[in-house]
TIZA-185094 format. One line per 8 residues: number of its first residue (from 0); their letters; for each residue y, z, x of N, C-alpha, C, CB. Coordinates in pm, whole numbers. Glycine has a CB too. Example, Ala and Ser with C-alpha at 12.3 -4.5 7.8 and 13.67 -1.06 7.14 Angstrom:
BEGIN
0> as> -569 780 1319 -450 780 1230 -330 780 1320 -447 905 1131  -225 708 1285 -106 714 1367 3 787 1290 -60 572 1408
This chain:
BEGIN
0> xxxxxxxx> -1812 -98 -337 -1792 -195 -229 -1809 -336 -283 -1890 -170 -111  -1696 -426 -282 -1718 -562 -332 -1718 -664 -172 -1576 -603 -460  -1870 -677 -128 -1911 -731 -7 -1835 -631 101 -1871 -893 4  -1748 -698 204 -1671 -652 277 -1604 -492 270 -1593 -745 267  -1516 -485 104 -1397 -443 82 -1409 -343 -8 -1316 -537 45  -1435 -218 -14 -1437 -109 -26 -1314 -94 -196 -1398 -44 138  -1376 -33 -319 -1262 -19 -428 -1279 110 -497 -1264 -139 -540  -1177 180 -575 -1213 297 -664 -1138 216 -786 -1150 472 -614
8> xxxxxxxx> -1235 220 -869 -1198 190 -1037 -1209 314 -1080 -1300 87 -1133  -1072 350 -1174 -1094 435 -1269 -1073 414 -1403 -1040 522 -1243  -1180 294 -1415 -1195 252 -1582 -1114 239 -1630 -1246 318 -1672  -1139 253 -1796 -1086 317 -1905 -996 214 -1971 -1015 445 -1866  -924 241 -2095 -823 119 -2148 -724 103 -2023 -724 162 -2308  -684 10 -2157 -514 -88 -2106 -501 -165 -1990 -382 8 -2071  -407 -226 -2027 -373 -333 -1916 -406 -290 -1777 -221 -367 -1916  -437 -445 -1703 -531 -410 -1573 -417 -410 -1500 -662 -517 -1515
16> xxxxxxxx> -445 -297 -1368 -309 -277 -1280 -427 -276 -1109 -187 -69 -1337  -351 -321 -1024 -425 -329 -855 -361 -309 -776 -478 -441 -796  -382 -184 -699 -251 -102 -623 -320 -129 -443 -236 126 -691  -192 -156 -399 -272 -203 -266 -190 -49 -164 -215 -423 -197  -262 -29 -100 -154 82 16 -140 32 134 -210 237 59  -73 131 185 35 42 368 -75 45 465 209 169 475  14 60 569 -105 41 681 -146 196 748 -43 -74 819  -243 191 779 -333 295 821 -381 396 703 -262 372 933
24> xxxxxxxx> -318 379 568 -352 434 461 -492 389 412 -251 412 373  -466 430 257 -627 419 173 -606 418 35 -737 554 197  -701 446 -18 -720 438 -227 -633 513 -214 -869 497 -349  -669 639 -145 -648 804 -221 -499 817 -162 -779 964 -153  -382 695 -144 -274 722 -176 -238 740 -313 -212 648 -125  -306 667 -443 -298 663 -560 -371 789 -649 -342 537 -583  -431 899 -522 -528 929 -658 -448 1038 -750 -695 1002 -611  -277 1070 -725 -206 1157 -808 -134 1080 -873 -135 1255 -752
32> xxxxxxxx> -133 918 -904 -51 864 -922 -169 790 -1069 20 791 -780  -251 776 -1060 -295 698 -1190 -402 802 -1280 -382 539 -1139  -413 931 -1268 -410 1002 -1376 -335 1035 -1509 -415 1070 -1335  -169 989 -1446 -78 981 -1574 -73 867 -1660 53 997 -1540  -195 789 -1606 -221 664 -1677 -314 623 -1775 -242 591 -1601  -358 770 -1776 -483 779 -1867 -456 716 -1984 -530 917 -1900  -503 573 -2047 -517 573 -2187 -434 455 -2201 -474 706 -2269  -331 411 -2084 -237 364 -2072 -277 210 -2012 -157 456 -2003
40> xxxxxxxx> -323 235 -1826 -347 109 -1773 -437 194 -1728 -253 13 -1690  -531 4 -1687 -643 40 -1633 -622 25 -1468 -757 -47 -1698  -633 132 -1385 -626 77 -1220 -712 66 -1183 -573 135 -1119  -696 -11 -1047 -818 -8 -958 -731 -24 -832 -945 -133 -985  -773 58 -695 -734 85 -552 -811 -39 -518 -779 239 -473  -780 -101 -387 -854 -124 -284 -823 -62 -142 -857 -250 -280  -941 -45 -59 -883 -32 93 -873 -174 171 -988 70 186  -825 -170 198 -766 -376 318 -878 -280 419 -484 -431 433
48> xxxxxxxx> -977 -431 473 -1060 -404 598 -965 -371 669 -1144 -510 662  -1023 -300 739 -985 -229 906 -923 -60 875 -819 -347 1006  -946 -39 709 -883 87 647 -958 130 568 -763 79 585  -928 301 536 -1031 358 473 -1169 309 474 -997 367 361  -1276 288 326 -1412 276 320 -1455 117 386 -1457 301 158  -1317 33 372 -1395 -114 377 -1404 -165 541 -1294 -245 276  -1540 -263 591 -1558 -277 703 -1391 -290 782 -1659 -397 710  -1442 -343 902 -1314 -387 1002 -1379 -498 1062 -1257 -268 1125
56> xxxxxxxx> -1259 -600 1152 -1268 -691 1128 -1329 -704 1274 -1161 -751 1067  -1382 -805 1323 -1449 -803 1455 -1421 -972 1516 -1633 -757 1431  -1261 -919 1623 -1268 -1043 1690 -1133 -1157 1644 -1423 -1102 1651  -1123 -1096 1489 -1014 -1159 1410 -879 -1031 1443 -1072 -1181 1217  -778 -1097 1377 -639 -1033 1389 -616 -989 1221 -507 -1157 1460  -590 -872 1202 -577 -822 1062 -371 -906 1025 -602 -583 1068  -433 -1010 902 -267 -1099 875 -279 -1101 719 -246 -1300 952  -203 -1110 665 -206 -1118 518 -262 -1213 446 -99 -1118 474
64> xxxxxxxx> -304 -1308 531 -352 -1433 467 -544 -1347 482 -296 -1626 587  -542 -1241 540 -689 -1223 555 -695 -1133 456 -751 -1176 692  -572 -1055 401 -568 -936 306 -529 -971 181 -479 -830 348  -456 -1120 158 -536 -1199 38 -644 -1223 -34 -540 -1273 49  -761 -1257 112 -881 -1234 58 -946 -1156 23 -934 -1259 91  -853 -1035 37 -977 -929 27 -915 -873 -141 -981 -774 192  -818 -906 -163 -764 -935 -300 -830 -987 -358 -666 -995 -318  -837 -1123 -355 -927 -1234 -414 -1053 -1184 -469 -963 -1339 -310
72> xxxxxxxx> -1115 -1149 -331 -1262 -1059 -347 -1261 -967 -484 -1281 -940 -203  -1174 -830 -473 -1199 -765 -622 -1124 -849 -675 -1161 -609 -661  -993 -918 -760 -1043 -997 -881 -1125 -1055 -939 -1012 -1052 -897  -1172 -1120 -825 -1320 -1196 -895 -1430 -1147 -936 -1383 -1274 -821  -1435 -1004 -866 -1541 -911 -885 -1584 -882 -1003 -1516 -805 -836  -1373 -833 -1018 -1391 -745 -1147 -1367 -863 -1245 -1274 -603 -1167  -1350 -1006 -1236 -1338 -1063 -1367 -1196 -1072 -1424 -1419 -986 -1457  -1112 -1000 -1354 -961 -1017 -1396 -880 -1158 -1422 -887 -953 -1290
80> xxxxxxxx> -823 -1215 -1488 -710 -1297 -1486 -570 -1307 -1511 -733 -1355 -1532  -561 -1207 -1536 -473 -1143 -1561 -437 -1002 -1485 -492 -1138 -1675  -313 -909 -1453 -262 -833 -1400 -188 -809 -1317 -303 -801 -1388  -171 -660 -1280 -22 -634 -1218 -43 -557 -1150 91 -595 -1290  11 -621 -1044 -37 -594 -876 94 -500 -821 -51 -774 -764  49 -377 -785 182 -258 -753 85 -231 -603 211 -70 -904  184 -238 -504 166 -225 -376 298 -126 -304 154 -378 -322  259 -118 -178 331 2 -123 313 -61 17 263 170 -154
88> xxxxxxxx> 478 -31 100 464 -19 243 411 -154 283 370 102 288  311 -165 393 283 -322 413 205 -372 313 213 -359 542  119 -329 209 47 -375 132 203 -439 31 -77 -255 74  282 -427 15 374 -462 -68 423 -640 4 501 -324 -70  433 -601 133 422 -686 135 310 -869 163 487 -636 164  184 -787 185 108 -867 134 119 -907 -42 -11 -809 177  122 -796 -76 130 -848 -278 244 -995 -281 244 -664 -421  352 -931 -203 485 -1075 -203 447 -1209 -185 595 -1071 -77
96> xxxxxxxx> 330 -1188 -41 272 -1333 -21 168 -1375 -154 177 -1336 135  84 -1269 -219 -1 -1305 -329 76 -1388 -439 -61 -1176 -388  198 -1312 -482 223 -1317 -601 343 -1470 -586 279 -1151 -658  360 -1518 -442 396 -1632 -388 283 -1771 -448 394 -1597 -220  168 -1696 -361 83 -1833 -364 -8 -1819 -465 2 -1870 -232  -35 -1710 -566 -146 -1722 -667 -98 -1642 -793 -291 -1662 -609  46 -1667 -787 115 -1621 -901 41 -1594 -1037 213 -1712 -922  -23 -1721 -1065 -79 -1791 -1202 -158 -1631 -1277 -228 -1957 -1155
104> xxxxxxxx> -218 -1553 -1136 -291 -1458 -1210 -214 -1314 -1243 -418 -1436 -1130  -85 -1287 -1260 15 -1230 -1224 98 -1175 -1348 79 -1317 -1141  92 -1088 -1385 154 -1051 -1498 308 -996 -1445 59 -939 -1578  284 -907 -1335 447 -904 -1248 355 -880 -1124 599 -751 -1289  470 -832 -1023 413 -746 -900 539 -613 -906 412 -858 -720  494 -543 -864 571 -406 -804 597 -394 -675 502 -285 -824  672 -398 -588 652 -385 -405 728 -223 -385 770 -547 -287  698 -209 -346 744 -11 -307 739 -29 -170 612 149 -359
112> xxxxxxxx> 896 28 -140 943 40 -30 897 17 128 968 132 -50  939 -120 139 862 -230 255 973 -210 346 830 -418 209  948 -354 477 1024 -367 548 1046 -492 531 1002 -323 651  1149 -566 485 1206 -651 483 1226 -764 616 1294 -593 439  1214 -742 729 1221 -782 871 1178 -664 953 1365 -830 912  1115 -721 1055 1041 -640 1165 1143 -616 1290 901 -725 1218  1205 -468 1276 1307 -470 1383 1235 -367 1496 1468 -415 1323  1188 -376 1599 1158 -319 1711 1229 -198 1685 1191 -395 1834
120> xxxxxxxx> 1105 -30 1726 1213 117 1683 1110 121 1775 1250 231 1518  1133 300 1816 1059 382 1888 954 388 1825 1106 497 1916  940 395 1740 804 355 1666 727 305 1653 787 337 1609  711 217 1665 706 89 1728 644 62 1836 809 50 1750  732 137 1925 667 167 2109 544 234 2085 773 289 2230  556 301 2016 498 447 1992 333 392 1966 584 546 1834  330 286 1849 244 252 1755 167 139 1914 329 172 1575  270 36 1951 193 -19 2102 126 57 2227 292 -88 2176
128> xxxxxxxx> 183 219 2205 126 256 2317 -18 303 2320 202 345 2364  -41 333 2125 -172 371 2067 -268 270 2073 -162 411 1931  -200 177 2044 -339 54 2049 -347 29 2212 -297 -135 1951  -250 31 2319 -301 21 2449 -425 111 2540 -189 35 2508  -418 263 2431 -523 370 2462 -614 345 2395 -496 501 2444  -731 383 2483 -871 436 2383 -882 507 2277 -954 507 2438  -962 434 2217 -988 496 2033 -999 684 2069 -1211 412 1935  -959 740 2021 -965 902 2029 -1105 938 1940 -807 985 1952
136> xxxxxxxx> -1171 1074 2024 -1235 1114 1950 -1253 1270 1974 -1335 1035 1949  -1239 1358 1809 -1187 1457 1864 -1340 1521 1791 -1013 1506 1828  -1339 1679 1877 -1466 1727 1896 -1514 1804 1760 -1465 1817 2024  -1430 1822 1679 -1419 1911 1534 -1306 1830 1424 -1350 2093 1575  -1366 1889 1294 -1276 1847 1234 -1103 1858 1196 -1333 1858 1172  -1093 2019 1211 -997 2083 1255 -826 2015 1353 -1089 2167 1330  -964 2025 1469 -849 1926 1607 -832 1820 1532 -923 1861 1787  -885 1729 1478 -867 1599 1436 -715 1579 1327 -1016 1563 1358
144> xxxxxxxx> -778 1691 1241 -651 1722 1119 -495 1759 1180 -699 1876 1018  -546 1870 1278 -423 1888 1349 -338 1765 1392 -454 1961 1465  -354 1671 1451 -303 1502 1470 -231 1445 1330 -458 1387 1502  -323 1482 1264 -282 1415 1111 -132 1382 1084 -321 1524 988  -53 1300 1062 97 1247 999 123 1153 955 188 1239 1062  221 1168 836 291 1095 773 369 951 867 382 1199 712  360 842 852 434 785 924 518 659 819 343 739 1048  640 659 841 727 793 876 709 918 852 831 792 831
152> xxxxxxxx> 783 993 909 726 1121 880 788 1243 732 750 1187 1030  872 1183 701 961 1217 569 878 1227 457 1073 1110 532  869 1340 373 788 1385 267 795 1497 216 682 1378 290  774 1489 57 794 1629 -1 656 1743 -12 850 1599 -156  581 1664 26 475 1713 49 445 1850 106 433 1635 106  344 1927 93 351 2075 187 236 2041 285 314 2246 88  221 2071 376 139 2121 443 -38 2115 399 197 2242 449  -48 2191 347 -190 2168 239 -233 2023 205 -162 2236 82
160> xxxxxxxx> -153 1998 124 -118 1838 74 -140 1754 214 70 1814 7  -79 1781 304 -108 1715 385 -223 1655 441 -69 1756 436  -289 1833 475 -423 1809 494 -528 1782 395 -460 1899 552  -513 1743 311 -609 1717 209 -637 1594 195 -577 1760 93  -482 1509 206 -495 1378 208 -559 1355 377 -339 1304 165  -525 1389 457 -615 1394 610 -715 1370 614 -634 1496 680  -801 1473 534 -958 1427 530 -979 1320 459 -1054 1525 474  -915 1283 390 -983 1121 330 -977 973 444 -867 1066 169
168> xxxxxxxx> -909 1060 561 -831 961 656 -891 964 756 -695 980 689  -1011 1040 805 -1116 1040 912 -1236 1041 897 -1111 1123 981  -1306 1063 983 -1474 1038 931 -1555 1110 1073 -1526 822 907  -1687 1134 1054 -1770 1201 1159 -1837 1103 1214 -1861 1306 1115  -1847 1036 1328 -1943 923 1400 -2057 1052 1497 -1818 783 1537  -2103 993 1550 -2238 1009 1700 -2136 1133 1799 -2271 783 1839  -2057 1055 1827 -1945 1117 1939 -1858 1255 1873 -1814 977 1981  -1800 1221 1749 -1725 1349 1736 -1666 1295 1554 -1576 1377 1894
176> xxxxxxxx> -1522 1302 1605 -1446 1241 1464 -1295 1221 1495 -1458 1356 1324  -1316 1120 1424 -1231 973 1463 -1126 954 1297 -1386 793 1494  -1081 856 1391 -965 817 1229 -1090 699 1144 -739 682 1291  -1036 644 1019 -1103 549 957 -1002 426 946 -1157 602 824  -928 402 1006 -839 281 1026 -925 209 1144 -667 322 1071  -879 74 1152 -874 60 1298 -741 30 1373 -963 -43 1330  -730 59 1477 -629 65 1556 -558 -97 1534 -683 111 1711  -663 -147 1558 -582 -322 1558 -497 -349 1441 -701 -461 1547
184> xxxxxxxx> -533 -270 1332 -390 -329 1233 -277 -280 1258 -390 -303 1083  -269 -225 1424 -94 -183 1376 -57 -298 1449 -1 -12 1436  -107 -397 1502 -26 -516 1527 -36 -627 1402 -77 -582 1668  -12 -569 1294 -24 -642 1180 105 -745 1223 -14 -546 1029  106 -827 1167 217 -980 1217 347 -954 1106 118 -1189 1171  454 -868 1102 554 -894 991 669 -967 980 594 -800 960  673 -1068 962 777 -1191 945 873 -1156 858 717 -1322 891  980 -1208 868 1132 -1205 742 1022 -1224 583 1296 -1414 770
192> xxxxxxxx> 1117 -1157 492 1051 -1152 393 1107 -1306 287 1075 -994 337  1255 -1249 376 1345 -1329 246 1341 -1541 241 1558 -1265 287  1234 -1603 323 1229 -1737 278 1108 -1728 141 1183 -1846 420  1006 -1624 129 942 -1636 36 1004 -1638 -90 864 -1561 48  1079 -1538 -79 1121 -1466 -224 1188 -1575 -363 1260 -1344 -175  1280 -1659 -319 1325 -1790 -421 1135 -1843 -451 1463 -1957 -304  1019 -1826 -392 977 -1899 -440 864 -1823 -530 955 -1992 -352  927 -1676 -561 858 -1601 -651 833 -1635 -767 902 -1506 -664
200> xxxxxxxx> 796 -1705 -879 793 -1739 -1032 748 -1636 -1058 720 -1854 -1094  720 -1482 -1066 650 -1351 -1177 754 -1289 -1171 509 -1244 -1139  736 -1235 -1258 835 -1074 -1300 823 -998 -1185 772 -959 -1442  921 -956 -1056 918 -837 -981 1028 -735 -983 902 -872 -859  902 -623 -925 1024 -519 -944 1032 -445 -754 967 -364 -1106  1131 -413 -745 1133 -347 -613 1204 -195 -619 1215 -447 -509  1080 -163 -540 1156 -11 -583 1166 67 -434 1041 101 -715  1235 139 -428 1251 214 -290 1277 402 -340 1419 130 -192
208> xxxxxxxx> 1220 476 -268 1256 626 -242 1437 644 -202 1146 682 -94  1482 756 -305 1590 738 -236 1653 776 -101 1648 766 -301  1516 878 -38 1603 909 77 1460 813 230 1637 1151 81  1449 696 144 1402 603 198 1455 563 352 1418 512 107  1444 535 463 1539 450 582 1433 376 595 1606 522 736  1310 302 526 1283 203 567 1301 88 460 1170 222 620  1337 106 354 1398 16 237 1513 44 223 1343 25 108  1672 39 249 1782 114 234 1843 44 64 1892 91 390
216> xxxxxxxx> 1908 131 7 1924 83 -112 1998 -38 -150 1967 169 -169  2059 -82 -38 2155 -254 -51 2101 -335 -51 2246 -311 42  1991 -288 54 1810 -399 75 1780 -412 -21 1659 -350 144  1764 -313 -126 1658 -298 -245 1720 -407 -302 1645 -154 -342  1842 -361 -379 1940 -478 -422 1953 -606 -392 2040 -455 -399  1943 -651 -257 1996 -812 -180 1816 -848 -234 2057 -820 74  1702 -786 -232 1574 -796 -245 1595 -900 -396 1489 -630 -251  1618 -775 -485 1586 -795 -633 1651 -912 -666 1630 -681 -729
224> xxxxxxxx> 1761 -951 -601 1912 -1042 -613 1840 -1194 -587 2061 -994 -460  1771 -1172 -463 1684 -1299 -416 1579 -1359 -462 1641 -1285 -317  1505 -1280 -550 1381 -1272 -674 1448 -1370 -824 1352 -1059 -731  1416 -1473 -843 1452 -1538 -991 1463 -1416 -1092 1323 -1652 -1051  1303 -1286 -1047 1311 -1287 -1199 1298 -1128 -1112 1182 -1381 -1339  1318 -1051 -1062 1353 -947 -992 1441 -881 -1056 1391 -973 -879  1393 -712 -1049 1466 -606 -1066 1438 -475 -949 1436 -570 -1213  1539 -412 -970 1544 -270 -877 1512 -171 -894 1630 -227 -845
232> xxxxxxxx> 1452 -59 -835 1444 88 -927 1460 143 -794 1289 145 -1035  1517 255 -826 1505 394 -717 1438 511 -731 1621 454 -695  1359 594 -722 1303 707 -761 1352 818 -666 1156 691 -765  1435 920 -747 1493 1032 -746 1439 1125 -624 1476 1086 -879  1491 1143 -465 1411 1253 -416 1307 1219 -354 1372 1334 -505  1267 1089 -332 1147 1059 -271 1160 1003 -189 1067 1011 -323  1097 1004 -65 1104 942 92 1025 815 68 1025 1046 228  1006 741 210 922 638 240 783 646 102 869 668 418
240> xxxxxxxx> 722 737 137 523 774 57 576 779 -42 400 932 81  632 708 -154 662 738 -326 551 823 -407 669 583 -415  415 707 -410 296 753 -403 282 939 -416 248 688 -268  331 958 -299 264 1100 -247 411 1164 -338 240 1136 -23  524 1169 -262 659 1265 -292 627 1226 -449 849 1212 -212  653 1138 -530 647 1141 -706 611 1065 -750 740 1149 -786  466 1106 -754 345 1045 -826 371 1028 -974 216 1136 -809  394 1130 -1037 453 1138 -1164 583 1044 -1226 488 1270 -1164
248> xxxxxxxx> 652 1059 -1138 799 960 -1187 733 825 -1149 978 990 -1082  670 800 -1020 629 652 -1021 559 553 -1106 571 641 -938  450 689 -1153 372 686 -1308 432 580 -1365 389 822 -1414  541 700 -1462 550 670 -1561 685 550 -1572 550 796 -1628  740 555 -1474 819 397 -1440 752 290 -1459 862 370 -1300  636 256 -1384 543 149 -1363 500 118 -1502 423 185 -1266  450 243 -1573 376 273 -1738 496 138 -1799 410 504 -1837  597 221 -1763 732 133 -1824 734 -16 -1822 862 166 -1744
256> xxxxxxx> 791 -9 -1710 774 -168 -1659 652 -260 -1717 749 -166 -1497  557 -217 -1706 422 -304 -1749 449 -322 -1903 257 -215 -1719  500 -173 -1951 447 -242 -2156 575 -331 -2133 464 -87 -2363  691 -353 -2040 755 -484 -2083 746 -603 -2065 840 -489 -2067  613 -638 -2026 586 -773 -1951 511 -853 -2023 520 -763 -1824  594 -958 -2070 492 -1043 -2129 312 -1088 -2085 569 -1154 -2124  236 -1074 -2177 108 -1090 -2154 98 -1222 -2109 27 -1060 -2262
């Protein structure tokens, strides 16, 4: 825990890497994804308050300018000045605003399959009608898991997998057991992406799943196109959760990308 903000370091050599995850997620989107890194880069997760281990916010509105800081927080922690910031989903696009306004510490960024503009879906409704209800609390752990999903819901994942990552995603209180998000970040604030992007100066890369519908592959492209120093990748077979569907191919792409970046 660095004050606030909750981190998993998993040591070890090579270049420093800081993987942020989406919303209502956690670390342990990464934890199949930086074992193939052994020896290679060094990562470190954070959870953004109001998710997984790190507090929530009381009174404030969860915005990227608050999930900056909590950035800020582990670099400084850990002493970094250097590195390369690979994010996912809305954390990707917080990294966009980072690697905007505090470039300097920035070796590239990675953004994995975001939303480019905030277009009103059933989903949407879906996500307003949750924060209009009371926090749920279910009486076992079981019932709780049963709830458990992907959102979106697209994944190569089985079942098992599912629930495994589940339990890292709830917790036992007084009353029963509850999620470990808080509800208030699903009114996270998402603005157009594309006035930032000309004012990117780092190496980015944008990558999307190919059977992605929330990054579509022309996006990916018009993305990378709008970036000075921007490139594209697609990963083979994988939905929205890259992370989760191919941990392995995302690996060793990223592995890639990084030994080409100037120090």
């Amino acid at each position: 825990m660095v004050g606030p903000v909750h981190a998993c370091d998993w040591q070890g050599p090579g270049d420093n890497v800081l993987l942020l995850h989406g919303m209502a997620a956690h670390t342990h989107w990464w934890d199949e994804v930086v074992p193939h890194w052994k020896g290679r880069l060094r990562a470190v997760a954070l959870d953004f308050r109001g998710h997984g281990d790190s507090r929530w916010l009381s009174g404030e509105r969860y915005t990227s300018d608050r999930y900056l800081e909590d950035i800020e927080l582990v670099r400084r922690e850990l002493g970094w000045r250097r590195f390369l910031l690979v994010a996912h989903s809305m954390g990707a696009r917080v990294a966009l605003d980072y690697a905007r306004s505090r470039g300097e510490f920035l070796r590239g960024v990675v953004a994995i399959d975001f939303l480019t503009d905030f277009i009103p879906s059933s989903r949407d409704h879906k996500f307003g009608k949750a924060q209009a209800r009371s926090r749920p609390v279910y009486p076992d752990e079981d019932a709780i898991l049963s709830k458990f999903r992907l959102q979106p819901t697209g994944t190569l994942l089985g079942k098992e997998d599912i629930r495994r990552l589940g339990r890292h995603s709830i917790r036992q209180g007084p009353g029963g057991w509850s999620w470990k998000f808080d509800w208030n970040v699903l009114s996270f604030p998402y603005g157009s992406v594309w006035p930032q992007l000309p004012q990117l100066n780092v190496e980015a890369l944008i990558v999307r799943g190919e059977h992605s519908a929330i990054l579509p592959r022309e996006m990916m492209n018009k993305v990378a196109a709008a970036l000075p120093r921007g490139r594209a990748l697609e990963i083979a077979e994988a939905h929205h959760h890259i992370p989760l569907d191919r941990p392995k191919e995302l690996a060793e792409a990223l592995a890639s990308y990084a030994a080409g970046l100037h120090a």
